[in-house]
N, CA, C and O atoms as a CHARMM CRD file, in Angstrom:
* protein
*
  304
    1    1 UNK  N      0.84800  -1.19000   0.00000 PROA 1      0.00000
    2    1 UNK  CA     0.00000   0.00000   0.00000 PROA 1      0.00000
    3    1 UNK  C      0.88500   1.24100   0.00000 PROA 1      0.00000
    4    1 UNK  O      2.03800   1.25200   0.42900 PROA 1      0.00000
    5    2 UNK  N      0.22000   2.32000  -0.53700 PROA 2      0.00000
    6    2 UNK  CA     1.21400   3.79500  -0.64000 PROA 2      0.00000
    7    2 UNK  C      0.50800   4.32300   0.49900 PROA 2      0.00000
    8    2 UNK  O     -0.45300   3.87300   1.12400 PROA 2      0.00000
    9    3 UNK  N      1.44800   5.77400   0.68900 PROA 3      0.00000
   10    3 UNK  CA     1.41700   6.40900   1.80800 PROA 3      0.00000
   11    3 UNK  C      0.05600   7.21400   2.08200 PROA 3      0.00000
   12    3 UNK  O     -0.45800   7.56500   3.14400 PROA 3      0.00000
   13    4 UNK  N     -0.28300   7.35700   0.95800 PROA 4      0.00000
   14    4 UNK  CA    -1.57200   8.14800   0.66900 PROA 4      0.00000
   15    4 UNK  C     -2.79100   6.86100   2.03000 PROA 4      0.00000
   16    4 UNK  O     -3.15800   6.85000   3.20500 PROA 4      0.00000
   17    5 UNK  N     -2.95200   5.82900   0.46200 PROA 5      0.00000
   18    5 UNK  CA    -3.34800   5.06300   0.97300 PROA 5      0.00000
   19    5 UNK  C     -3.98400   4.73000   2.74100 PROA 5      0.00000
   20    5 UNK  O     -5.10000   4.86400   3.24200 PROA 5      0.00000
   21    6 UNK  N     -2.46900   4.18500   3.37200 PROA 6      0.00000
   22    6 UNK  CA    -2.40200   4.15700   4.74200 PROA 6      0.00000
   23    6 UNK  C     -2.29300   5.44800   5.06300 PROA 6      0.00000
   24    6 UNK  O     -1.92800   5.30800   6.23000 PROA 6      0.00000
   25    7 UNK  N     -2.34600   6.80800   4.86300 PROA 7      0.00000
   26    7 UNK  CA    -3.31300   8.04200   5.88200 PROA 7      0.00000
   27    7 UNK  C     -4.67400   7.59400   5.68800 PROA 7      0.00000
   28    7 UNK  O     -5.34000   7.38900   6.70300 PROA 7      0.00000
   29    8 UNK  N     -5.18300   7.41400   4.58500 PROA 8      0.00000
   30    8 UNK  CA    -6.72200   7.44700   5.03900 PROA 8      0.00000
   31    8 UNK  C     -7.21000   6.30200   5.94100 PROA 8      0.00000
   32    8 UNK  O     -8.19900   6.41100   6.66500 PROA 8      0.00000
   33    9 UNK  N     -6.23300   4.87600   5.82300 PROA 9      0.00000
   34    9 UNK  CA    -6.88600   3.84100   6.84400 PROA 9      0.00000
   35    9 UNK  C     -6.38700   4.12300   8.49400 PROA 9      0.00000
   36    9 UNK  O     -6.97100   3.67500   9.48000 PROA 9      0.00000
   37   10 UNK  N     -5.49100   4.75100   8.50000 PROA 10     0.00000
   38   10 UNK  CA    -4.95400   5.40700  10.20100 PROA 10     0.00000
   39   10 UNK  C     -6.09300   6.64700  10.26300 PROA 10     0.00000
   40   10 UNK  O     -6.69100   6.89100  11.31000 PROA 10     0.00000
   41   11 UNK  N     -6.27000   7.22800   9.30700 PROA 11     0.00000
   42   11 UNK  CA    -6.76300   8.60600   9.91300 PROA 11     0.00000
   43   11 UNK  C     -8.74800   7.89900  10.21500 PROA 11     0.00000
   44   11 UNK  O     -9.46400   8.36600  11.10000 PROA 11     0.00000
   45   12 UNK  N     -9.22500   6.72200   9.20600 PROA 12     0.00000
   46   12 UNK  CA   -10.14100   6.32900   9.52600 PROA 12     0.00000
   47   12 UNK  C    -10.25300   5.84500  10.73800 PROA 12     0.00000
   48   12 UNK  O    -11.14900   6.24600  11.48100 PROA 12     0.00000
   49   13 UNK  N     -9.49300   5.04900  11.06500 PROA 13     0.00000
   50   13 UNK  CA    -9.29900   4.16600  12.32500 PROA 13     0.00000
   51   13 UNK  C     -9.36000   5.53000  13.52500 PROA 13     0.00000
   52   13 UNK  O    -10.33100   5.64700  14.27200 PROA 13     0.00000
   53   14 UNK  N     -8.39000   6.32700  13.55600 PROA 14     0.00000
   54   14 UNK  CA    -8.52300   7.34200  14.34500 PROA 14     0.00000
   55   14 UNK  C     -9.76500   7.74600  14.77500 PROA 14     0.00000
   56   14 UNK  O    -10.23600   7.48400  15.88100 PROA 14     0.00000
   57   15 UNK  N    -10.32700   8.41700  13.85700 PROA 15     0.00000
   58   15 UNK  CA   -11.77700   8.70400  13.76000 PROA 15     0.00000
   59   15 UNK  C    -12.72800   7.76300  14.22800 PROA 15     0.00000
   60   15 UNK  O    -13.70800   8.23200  14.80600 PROA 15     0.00000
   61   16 UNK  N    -12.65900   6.72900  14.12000 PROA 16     0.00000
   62   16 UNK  CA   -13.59900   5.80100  14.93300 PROA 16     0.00000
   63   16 UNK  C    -13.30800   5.70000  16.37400 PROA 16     0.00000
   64   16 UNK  O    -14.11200   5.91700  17.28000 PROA 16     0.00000
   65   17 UNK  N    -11.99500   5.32600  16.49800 PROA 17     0.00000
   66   17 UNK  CA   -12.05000   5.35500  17.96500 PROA 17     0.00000
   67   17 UNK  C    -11.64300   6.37700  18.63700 PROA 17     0.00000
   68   17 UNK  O    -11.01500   6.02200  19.63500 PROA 17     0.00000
   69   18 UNK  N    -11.73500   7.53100  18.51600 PROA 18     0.00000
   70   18 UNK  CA   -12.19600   8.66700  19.33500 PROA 18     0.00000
   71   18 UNK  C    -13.80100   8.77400  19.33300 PROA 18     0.00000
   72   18 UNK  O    -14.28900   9.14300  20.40200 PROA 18     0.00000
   73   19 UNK  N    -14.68900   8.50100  18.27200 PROA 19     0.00000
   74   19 UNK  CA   -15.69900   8.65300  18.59800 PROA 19     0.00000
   75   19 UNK  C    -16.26000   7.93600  19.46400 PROA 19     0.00000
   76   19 UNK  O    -17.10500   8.47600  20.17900 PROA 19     0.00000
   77   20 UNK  N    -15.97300   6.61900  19.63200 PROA 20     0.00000
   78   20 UNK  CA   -16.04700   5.46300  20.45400 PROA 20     0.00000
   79   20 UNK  C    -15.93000   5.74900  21.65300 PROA 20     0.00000
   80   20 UNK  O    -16.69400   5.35700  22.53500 PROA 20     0.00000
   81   21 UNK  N    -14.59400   6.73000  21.86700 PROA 21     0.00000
   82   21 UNK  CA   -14.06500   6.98500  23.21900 PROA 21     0.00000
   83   21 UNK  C    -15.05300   8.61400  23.18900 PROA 21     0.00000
   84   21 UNK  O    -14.94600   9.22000  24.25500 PROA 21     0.00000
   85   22 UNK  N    -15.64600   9.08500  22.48000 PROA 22     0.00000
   86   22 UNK  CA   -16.29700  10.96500  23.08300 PROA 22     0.00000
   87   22 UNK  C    -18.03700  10.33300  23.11100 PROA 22     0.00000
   88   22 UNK  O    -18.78600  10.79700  23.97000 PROA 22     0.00000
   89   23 UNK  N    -18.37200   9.66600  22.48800 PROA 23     0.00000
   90   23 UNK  CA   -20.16100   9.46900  22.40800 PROA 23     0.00000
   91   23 UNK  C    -20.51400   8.91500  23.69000 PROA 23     0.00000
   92   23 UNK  O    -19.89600   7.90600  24.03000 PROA 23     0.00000
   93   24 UNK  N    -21.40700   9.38900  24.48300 PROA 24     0.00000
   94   24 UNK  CA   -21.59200   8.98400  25.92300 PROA 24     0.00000
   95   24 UNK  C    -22.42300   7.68600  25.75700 PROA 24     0.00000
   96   24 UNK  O    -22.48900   6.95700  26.74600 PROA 24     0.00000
   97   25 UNK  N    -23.04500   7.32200  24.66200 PROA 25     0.00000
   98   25 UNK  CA   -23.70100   6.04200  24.62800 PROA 25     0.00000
   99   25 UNK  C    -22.84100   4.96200  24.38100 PROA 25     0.00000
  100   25 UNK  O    -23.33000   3.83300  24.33300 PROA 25     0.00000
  101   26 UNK  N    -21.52700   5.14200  24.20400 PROA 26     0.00000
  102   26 UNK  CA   -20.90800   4.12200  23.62700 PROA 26     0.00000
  103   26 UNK  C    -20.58600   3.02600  25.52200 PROA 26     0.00000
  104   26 UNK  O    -20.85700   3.40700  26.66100 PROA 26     0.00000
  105   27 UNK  N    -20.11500   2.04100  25.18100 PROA 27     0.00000
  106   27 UNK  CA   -19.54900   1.34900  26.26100 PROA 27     0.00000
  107   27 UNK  C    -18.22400   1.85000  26.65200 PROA 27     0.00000
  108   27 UNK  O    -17.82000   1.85200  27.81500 PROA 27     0.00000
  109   28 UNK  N    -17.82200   2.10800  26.03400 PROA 28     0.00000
  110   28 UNK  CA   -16.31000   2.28700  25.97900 PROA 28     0.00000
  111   28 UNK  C    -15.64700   3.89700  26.00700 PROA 28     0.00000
  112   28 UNK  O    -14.56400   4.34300  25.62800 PROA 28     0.00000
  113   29 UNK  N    -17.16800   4.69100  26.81700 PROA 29     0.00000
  114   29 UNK  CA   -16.94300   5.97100  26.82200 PROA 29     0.00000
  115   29 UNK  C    -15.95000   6.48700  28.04600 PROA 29     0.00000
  116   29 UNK  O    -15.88500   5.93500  29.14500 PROA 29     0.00000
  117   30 UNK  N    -15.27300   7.52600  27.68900 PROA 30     0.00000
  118   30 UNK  CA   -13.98700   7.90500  28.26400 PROA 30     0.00000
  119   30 UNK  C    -14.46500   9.76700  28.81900 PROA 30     0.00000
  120   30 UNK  O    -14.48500  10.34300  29.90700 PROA 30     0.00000
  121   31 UNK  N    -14.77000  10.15300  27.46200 PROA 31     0.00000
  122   31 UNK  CA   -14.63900  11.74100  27.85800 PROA 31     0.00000
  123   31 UNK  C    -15.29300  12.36200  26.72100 PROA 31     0.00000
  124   31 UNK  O    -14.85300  11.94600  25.65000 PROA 31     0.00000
  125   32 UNK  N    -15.98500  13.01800  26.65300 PROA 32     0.00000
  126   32 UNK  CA   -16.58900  14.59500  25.46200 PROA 32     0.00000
  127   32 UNK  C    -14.88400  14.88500  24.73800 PROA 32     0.00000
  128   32 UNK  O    -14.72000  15.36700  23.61700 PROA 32     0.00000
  129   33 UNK  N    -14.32600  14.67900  25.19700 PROA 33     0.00000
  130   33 UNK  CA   -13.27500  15.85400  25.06000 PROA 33     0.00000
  131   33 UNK  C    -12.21200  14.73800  23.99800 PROA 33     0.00000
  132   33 UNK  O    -11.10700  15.08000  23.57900 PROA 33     0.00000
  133   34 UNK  N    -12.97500  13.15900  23.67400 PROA 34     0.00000
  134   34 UNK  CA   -12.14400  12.67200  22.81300 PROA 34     0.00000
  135   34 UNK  C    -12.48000  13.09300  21.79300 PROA 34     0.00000
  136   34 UNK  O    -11.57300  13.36400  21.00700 PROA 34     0.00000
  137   35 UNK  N    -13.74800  13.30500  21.40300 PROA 35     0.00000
  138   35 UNK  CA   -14.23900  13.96600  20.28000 PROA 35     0.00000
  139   35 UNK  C    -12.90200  15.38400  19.67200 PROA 35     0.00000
  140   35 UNK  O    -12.56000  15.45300  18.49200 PROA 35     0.00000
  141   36 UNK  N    -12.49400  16.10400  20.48800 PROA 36     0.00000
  142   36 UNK  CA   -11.23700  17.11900  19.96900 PROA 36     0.00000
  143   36 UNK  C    -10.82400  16.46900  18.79700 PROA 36     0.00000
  144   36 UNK  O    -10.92000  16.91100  17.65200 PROA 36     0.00000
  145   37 UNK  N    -10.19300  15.01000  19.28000 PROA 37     0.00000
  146   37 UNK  CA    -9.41700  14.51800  18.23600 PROA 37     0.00000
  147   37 UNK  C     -9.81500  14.15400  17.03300 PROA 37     0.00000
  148   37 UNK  O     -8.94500  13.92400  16.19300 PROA 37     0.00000
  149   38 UNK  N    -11.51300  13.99200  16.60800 PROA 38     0.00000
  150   38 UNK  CA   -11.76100  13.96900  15.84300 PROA 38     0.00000
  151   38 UNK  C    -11.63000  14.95300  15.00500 PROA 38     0.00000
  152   38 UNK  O    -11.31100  14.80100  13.82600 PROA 38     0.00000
  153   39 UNK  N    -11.90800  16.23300  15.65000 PROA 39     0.00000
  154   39 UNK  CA   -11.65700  17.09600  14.87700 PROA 39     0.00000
  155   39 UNK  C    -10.23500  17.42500  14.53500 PROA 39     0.00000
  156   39 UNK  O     -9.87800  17.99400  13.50300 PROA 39     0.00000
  157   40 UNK  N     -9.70800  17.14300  15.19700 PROA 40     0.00000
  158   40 UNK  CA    -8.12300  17.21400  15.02600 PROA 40     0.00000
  159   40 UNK  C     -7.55600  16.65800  13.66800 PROA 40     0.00000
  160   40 UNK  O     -6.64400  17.22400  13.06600 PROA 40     0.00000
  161   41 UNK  N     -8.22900  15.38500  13.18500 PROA 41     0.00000
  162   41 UNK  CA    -7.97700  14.67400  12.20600 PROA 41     0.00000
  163   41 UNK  C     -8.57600  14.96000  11.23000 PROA 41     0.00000
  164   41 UNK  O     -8.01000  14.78400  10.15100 PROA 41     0.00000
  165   42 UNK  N     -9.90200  15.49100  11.25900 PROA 42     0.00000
  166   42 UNK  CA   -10.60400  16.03300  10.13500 PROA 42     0.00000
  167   42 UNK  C    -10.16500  17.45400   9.61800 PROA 42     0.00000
  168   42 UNK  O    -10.48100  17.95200   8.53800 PROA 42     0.00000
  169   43 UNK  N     -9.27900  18.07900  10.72100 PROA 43     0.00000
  170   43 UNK  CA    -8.83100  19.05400   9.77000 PROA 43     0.00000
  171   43 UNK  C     -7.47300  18.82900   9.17900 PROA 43     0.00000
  172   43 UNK  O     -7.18400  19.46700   8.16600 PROA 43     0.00000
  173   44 UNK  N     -6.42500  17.82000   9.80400 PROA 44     0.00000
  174   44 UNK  CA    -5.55600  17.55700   9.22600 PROA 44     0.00000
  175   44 UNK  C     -5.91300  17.15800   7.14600 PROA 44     0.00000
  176   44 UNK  O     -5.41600  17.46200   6.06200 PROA 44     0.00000
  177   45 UNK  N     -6.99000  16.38300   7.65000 PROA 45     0.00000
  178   45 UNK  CA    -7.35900  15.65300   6.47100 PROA 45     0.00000
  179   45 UNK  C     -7.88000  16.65400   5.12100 PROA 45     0.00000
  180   45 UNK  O     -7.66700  16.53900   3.91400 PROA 45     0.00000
  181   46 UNK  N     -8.61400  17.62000   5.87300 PROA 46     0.00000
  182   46 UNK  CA    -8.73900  19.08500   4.92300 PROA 46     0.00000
  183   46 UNK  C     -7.72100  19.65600   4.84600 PROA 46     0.00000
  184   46 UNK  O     -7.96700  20.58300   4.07400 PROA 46     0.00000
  185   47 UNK  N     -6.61600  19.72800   5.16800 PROA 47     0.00000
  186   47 UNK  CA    -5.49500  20.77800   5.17800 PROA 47     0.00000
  187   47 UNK  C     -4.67100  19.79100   3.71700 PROA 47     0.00000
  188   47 UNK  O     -4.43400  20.20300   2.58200 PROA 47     0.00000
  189   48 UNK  N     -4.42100  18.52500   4.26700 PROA 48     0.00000
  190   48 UNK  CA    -3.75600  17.53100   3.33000 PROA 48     0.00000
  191   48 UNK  C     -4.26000  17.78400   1.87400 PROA 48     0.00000
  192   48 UNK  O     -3.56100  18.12300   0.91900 PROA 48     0.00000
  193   49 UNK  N     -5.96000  17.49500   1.88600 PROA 49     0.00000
  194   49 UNK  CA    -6.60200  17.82300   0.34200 PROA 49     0.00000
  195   49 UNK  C     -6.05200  18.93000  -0.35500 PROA 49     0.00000
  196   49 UNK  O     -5.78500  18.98900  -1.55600 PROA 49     0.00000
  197   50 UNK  N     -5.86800  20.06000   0.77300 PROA 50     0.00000
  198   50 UNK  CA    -5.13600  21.02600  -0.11900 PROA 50     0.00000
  199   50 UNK  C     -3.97300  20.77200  -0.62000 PROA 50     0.00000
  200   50 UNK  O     -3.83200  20.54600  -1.82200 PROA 50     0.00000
  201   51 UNK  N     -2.69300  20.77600   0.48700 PROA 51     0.00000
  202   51 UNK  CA    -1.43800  21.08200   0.29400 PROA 51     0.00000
  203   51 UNK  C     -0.43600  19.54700  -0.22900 PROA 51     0.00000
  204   51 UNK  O      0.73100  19.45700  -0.61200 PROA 51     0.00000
  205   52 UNK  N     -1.21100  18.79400  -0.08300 PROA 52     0.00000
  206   52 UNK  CA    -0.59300  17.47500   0.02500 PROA 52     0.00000
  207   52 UNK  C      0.25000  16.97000   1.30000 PROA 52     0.00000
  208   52 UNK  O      0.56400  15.80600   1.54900 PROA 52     0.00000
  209   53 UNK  N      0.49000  17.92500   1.91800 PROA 53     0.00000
  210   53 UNK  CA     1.49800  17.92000   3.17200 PROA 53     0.00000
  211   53 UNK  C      0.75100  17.19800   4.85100 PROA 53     0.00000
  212   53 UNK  O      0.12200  17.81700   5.70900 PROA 53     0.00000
  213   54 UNK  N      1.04100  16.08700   4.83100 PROA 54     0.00000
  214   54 UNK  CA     0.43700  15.09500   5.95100 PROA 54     0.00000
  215   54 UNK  C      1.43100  14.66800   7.18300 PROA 54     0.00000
  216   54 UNK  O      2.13800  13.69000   6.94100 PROA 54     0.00000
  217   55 UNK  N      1.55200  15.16700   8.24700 PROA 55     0.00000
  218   55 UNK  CA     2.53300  14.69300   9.12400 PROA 55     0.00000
  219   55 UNK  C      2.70300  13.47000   9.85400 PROA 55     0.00000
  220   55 UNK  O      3.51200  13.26300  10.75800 PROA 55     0.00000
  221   56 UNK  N      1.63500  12.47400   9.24300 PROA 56     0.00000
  222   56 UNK  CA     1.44400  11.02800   9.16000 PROA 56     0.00000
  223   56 UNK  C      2.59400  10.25600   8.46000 PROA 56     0.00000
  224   56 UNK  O      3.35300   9.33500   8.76000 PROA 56     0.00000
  225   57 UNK  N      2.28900  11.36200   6.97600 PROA 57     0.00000
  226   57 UNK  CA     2.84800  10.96000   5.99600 PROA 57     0.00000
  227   57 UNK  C      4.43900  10.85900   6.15500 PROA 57     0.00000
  228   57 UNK  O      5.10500   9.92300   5.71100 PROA 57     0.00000
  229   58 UNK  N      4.96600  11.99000   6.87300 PROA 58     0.00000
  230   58 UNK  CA     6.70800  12.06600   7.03100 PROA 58     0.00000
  231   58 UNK  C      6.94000  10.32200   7.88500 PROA 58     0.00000
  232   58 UNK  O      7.59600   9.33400   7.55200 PROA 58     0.00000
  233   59 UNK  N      5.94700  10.64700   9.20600 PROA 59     0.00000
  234   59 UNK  CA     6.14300   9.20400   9.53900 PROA 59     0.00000
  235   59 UNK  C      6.08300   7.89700   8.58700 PROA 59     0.00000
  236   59 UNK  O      6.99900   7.08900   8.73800 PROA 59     0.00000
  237   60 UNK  N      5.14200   7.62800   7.67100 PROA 60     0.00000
  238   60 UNK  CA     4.98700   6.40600   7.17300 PROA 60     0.00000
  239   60 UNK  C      6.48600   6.49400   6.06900 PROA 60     0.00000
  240   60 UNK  O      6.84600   5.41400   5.60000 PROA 60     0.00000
  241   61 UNK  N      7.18500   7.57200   5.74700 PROA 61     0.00000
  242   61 UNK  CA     7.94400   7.62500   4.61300 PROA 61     0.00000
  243   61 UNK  C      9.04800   7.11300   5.37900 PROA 61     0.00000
  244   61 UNK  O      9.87100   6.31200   4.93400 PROA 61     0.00000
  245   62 UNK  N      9.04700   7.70600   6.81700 PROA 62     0.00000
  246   62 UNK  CA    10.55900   7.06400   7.19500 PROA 62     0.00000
  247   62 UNK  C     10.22600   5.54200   7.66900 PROA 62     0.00000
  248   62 UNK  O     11.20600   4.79900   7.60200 PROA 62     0.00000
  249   63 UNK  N      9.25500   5.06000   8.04400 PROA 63     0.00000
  250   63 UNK  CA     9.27200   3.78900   8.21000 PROA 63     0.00000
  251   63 UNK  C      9.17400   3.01800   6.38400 PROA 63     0.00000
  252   63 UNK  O      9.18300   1.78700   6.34700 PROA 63     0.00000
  253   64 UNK  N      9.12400   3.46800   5.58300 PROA 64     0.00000
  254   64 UNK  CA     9.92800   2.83000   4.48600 PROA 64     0.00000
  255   64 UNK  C      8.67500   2.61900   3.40900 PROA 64     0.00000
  256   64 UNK  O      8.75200   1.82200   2.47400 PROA 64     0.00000
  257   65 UNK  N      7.30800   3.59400   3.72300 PROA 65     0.00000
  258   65 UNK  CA     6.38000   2.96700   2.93300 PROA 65     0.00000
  259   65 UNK  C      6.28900   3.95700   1.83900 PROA 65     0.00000
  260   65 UNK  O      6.22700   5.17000   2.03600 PROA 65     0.00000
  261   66 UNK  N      6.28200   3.21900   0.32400 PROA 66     0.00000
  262   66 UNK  CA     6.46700   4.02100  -0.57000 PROA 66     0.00000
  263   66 UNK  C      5.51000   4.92700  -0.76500 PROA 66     0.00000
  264   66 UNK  O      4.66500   5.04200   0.12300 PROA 66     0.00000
  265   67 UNK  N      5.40700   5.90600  -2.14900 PROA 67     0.00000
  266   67 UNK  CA     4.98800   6.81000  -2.53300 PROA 67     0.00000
  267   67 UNK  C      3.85900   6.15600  -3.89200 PROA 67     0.00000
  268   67 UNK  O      2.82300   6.52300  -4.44700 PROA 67     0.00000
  269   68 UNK  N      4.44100   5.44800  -3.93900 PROA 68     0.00000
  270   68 UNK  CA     3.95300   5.11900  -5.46400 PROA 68     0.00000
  271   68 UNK  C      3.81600   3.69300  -5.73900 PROA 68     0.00000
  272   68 UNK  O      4.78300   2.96900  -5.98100 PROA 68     0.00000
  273   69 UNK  N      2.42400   3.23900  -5.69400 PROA 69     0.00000
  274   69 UNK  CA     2.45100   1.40700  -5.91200 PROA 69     0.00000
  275   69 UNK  C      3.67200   0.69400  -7.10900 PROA 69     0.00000
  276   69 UNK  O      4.17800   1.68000  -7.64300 PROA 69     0.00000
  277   70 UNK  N      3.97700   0.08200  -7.39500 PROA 70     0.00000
  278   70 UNK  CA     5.27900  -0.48700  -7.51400 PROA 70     0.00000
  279   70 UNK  C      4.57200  -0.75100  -9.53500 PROA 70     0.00000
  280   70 UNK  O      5.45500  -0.88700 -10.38300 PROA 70     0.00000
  281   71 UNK  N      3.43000  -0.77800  -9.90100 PROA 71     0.00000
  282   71 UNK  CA     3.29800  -1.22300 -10.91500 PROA 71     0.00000
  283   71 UNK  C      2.13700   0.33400 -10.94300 PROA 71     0.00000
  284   71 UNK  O      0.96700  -0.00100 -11.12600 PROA 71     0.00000
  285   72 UNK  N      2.30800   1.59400 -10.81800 PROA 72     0.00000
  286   72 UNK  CA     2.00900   2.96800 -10.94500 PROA 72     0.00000
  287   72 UNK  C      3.12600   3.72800 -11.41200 PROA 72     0.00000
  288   72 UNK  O      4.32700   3.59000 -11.17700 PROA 72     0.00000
  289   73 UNK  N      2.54100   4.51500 -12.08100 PROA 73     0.00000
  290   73 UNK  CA     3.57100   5.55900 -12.57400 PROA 73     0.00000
  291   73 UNK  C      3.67400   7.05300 -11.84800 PROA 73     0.00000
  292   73 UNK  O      2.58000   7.53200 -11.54900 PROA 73     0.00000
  293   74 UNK  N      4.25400   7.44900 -11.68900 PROA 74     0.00000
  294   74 UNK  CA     3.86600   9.24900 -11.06200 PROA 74     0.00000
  295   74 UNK  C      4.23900  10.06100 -12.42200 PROA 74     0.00000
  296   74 UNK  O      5.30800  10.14500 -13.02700 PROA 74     0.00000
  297   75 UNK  N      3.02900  10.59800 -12.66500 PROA 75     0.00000
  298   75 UNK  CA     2.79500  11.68500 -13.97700 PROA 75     0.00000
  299   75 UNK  C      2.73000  13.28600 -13.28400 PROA 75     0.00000
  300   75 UNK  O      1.96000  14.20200 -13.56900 PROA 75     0.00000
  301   76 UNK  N      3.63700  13.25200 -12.45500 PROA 76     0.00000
  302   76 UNK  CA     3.48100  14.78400 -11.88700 PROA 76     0.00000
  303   76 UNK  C      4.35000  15.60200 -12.15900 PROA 76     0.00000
  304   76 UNK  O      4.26000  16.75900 -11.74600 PROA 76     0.00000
């Protein structure tokens, strides 16, 4: 998988379980205040659409995950 890729399945995952942890109906409720992080991620995720620039992304690059699926081309 590319880096793109794995932001949206971390930043999904994120998003679920903060909501998990802020919705007072859930079992597994913690605090109102996990909800922040949702938003935290949803604006990362709007900022990214713009600029391309993801600070997920620096992480997944140094752990070694490429840019570009292996049988993709980059036309940029």
């Amino acid at each position: 998988m590319t880096v793109e890729r794995w932001i949206r399945v971390i930043a999904g995952l994120f998003i679920m379980v903060s909501l998990a942890l802020g919705v007072e109906g859930s079992p597994v409720f913690v605090s109102r205040w996990a909800l922040a992080f949702t938003a935290f991620v949803g604006l990362n995720l709007f900022q990214f659409g713009f600029s391309n620039v993801c600070p997920m992304g620096f992480f997944l690059r140094k752990l070694g995950v490429p840019d570009v699926a292996p049988c993709e081309t980059k036309t940029e």
